[in-house]
C-alpha positions in Angstrom: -18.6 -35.0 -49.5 -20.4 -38.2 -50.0 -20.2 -40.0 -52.9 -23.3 -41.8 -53.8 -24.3 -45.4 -55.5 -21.0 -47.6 -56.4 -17.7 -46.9 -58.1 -15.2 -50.0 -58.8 -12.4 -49.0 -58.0 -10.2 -53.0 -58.2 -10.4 -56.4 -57.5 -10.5 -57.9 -53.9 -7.7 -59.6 -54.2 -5.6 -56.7 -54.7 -5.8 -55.5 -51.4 -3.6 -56.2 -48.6 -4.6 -56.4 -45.1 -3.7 -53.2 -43.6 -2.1 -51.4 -46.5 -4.3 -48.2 -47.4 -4.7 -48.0 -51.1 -5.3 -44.1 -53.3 -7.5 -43.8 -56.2 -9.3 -40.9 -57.3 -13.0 -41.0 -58.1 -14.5 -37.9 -59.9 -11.5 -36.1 -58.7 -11.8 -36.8 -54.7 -9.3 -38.5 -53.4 -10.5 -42.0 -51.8 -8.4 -44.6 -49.6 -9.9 -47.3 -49.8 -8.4 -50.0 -47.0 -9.0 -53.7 -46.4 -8.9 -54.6 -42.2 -10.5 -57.4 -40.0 -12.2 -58.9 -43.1 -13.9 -56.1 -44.5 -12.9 -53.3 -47.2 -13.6 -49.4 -45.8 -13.4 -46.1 -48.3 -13.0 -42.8 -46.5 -11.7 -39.3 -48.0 -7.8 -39.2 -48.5 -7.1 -36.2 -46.7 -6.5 -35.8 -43.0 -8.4 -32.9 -42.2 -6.2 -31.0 -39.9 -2.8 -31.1 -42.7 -4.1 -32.0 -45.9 -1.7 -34.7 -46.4 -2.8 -38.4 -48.0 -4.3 -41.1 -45.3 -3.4 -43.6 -47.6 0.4 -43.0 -46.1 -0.4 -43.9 -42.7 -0.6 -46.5 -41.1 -3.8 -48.9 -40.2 -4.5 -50.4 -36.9 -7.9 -52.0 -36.6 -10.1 -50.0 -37.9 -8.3 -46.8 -37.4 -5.5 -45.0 -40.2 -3.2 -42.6 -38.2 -1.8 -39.6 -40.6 1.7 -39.9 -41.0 2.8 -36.0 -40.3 1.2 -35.6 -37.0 -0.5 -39.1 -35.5 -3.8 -38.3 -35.6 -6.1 -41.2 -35.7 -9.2 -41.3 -38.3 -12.3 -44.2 -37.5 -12.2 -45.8 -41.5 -15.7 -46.8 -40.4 -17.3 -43.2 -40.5 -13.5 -41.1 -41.7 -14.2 -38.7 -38.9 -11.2 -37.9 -36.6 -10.7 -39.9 -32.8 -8.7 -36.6 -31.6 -9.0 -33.3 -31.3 
């Protein structure tokens, strides 16, 4: 589900390169992830497991869920595999 208009959620210079980060905003999990310059939020839970993005790990703009290695674009949080 979208979320609409802007939510802080920290500073900028919080954020690591490559480190995902979880918050929650109205209750939906968000991992929000700083790579190649810029900061992407996508929904914190791969959809084929149900397990936390925000424990993968990032590789250009991709997050890869921990349990099984499926890769998610942080750009649009929609799945590269099947």
């Amino acid at each position: 589900m979208p979320i609409s208009g802007h939510t802080y959620l920290c500073r900028f210079d919080v954020l690591e390169e490559g480190v995902p980060r979880r918050f929650e905003v109205d209750g939906v999990p968000v991992s929000l992830v700083l790579t190649e310059g810029e900061v992407f939020a996508i929904h914190d839970v791969c959809s084929h497991s149900a397990v936390s993005l925000s424990e993968g790990e990032v590789e250009g703009c991709t997050v890869e869920c921990w349990l099984h290695g499926s890769r998610f674009d942080l750009r649009t949080g929609k799945p590269l595999d099947p």
